[in-house]
N, CA, C and O of each residue as an XYZ file, in Angstrom:
360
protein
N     -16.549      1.622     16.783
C     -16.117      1.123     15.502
C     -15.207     -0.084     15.746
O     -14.353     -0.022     16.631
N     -15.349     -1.109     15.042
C     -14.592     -2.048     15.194
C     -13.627     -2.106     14.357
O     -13.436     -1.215     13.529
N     -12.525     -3.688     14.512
C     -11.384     -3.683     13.612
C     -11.788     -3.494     11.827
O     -11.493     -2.940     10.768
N     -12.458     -4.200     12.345
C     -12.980     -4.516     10.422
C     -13.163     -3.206     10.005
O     -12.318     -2.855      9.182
N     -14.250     -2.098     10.393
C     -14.690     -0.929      9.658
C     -13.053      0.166      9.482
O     -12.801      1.102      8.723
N     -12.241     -0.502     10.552
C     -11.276      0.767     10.968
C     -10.224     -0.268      9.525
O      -9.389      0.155      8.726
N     -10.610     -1.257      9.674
C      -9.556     -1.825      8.351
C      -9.946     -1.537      6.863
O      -9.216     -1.670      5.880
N     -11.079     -1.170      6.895
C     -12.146     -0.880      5.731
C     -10.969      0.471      5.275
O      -9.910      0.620      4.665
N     -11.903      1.198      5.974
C     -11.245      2.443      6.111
C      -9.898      2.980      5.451
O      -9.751      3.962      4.723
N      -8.938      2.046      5.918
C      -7.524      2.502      6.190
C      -7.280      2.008      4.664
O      -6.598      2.598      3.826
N      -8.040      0.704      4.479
C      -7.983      0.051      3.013
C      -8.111      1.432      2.018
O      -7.207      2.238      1.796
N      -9.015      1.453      1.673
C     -10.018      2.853      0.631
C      -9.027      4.080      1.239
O      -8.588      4.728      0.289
N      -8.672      4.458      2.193
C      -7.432      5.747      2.300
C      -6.157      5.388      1.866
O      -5.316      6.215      1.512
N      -5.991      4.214      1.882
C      -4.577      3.507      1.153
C      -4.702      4.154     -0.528
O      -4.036      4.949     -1.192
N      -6.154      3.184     -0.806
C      -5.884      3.048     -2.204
C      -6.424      4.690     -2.769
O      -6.122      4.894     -3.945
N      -6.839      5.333     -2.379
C      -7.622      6.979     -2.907
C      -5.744      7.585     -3.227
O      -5.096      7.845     -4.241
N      -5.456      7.589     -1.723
C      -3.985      8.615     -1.141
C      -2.660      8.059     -2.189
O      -1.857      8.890     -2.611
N      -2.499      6.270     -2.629
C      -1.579      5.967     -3.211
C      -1.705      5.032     -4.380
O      -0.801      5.044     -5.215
N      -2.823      4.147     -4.543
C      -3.256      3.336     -5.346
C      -3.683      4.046     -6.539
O      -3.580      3.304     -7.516
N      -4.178      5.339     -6.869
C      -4.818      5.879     -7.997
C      -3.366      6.670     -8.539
O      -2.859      6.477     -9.644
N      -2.799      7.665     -7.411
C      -1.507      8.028     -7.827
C      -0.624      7.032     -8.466
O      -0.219      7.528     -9.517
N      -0.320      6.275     -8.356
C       0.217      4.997     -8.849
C       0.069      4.756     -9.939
O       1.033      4.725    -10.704
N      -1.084      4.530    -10.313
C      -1.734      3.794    -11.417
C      -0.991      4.943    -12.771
O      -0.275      4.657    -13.732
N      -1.407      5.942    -12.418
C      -1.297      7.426    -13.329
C      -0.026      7.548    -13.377
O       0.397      7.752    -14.514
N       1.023      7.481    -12.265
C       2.512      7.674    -12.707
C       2.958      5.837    -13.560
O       3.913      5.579    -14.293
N       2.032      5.054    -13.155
C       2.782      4.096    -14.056
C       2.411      4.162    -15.619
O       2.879      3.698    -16.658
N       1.791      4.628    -15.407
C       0.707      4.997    -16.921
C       1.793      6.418    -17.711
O       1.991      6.473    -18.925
N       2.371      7.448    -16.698
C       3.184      7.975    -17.311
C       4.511      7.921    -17.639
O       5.169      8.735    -18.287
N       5.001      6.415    -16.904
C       6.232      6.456    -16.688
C       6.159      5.462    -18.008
O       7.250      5.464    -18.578
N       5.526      4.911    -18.427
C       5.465      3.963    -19.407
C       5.746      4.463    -20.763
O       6.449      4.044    -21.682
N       4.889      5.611    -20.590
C       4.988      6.575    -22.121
C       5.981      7.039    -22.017
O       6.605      7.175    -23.070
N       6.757      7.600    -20.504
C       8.282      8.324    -21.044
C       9.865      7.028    -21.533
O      10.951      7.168    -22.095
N       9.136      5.925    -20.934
C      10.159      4.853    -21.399
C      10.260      4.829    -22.683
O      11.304      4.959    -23.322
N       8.830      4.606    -23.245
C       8.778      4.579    -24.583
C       9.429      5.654    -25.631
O       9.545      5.601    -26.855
N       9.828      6.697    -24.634
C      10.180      7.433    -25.412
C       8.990      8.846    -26.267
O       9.093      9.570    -27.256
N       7.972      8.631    -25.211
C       6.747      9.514    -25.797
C       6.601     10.670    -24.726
O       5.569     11.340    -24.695
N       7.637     10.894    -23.853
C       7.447     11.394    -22.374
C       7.876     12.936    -22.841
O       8.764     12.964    -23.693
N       7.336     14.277    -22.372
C       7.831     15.210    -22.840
C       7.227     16.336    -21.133
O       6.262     16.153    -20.390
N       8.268     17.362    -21.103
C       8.306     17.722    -19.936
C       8.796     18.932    -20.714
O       9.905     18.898    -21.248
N       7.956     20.077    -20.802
C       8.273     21.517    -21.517
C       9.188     21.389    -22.819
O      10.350     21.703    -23.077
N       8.363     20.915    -23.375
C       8.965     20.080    -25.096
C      10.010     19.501    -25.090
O      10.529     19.225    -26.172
N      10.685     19.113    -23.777
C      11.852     18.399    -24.295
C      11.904     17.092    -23.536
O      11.680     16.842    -22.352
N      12.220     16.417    -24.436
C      11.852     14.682    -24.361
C      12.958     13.983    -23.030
O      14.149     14.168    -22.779
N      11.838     13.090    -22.362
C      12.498     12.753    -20.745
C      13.433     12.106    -21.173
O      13.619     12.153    -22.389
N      14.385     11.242    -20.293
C      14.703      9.998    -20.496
C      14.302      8.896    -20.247
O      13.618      8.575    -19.276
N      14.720      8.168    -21.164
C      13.925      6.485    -20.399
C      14.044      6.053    -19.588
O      13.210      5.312    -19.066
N      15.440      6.414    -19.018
C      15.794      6.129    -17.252
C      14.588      6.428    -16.453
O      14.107      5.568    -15.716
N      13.992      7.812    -16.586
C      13.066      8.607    -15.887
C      11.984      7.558    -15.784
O      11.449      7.359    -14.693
N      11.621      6.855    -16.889
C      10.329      6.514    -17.532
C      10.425      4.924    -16.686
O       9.420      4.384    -16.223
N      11.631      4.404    -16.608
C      11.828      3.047    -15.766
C      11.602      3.260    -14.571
O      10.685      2.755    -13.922
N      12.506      4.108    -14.137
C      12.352      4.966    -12.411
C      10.627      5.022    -11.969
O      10.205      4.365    -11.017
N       9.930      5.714    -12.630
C       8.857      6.414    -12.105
C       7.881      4.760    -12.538
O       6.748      4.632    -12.074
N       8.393      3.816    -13.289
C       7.235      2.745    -13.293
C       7.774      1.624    -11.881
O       7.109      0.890    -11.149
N       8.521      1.771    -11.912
C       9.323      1.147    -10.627
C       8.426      1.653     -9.200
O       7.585      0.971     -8.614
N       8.825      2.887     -8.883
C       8.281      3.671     -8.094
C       6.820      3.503     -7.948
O       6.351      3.100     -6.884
N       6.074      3.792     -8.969
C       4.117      3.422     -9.385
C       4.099      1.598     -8.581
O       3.077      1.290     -7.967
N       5.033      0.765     -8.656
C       4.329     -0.114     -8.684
C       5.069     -0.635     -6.830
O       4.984     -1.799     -6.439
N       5.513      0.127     -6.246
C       5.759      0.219     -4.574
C       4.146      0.960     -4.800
O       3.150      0.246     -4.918
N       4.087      2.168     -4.831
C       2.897      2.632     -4.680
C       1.502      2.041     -4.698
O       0.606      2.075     -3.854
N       1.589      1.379     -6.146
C       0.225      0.031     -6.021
C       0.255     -0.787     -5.105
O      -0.795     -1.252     -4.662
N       1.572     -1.175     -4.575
C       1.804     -2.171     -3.636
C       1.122     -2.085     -2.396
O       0.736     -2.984     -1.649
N       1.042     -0.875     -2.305
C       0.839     -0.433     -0.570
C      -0.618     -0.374      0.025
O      -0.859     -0.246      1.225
N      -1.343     -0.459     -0.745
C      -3.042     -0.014     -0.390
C      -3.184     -1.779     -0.284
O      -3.866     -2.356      0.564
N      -2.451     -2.382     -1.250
C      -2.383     -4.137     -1.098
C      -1.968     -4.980     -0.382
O      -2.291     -6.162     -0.496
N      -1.135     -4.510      0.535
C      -0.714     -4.511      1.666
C      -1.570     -4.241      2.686
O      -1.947     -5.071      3.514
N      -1.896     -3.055      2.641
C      -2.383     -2.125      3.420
C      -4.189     -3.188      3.996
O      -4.570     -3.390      5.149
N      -4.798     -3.575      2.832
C      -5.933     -4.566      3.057
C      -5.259     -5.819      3.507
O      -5.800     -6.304      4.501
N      -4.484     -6.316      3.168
C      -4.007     -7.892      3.551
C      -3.702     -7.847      4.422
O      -3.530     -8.961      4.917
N      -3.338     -6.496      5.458
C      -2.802     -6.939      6.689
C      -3.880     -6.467      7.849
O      -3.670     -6.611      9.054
N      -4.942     -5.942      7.343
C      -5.775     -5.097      8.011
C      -7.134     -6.290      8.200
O      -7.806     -6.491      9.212
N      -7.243     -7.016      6.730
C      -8.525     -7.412      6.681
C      -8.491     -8.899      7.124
O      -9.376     -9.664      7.508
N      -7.214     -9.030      6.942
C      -6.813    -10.643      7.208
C      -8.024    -11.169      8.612
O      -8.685    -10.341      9.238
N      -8.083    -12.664      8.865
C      -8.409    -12.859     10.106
C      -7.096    -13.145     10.626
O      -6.097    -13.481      9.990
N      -7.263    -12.920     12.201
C      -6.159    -12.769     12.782
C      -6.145    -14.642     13.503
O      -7.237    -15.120     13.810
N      -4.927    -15.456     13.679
C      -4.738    -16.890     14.118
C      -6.147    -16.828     15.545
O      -6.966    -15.919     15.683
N      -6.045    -17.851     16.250
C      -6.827    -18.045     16.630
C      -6.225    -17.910     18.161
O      -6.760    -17.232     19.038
N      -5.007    -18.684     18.324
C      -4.011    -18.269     19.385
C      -3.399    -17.485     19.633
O      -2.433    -17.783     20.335
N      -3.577    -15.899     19.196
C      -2.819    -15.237     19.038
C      -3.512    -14.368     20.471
O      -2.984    -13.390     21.000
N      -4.617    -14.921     20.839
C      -5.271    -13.943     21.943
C      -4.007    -14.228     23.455
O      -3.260    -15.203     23.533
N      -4.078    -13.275     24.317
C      -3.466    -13.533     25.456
C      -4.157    -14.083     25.946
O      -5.168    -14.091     25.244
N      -4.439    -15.133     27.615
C      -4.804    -15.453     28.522
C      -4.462    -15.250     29.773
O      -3.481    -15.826     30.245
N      -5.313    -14.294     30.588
C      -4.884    -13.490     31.810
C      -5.703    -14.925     32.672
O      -6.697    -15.545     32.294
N      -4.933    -15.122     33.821
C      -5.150    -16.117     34.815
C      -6.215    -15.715     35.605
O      -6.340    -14.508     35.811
N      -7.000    -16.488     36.084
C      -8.241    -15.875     36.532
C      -8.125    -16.006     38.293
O      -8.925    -15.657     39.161
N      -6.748    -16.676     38.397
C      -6.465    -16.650     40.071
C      -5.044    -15.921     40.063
O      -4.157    -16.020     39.215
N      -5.064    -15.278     41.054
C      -3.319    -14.741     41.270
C      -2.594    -16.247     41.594
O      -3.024    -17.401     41.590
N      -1.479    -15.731     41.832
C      -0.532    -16.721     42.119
C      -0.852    -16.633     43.556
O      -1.564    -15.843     44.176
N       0.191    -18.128     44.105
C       0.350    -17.889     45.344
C       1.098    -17.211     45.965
O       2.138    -17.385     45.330
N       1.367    -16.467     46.858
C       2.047    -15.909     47.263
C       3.347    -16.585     48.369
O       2.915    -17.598     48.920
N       4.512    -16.314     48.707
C       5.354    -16.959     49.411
C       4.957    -16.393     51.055
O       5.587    -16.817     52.023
């Protein structure tokens, strides 16, 4: 397997594991800001509702990350060059 498939990969486990979770707590944290948030009938706070959209959107962040640093091409000089003669010796 090469870099690319193993970057594929890690991409789509990013976004399944934190990108969908995300989406859903920002989606709930929105409604408890608003003031529509309810947790065993009694209404969150909006603090909660800022907190948890705050939080959702590190979470989106990371699967976005997670491809940009994986899928990127890598510089061109960034390879080492091993010498193809030893040194001389003293």
């Amino acid at each position: 397997m090469n870099n690319k498939n193993t970057g594929l990969i890690a991409t789509v486990a990013a976004t399944v594991l934190c990108g969908c979770p995300g989406l859903f707590m920002c989606l709930f944290g929105a409604l408890t800001a608003a003031g529509q948030g309810k947790l065993n009938e009694q209404p969150l706070s909006p603090t909660v509702g800022f907190g948890l959209v705050c939080l959702a959107l590190i979470f989106i962040l990371i699967p976005v990350g997670v491809g940009f640093f994986t899928m990127r091409k890598k510089p061109e000089g960034a390879e080492t060059h091993t010498p193809t003669t030893p040194p001389p010796s003293a």
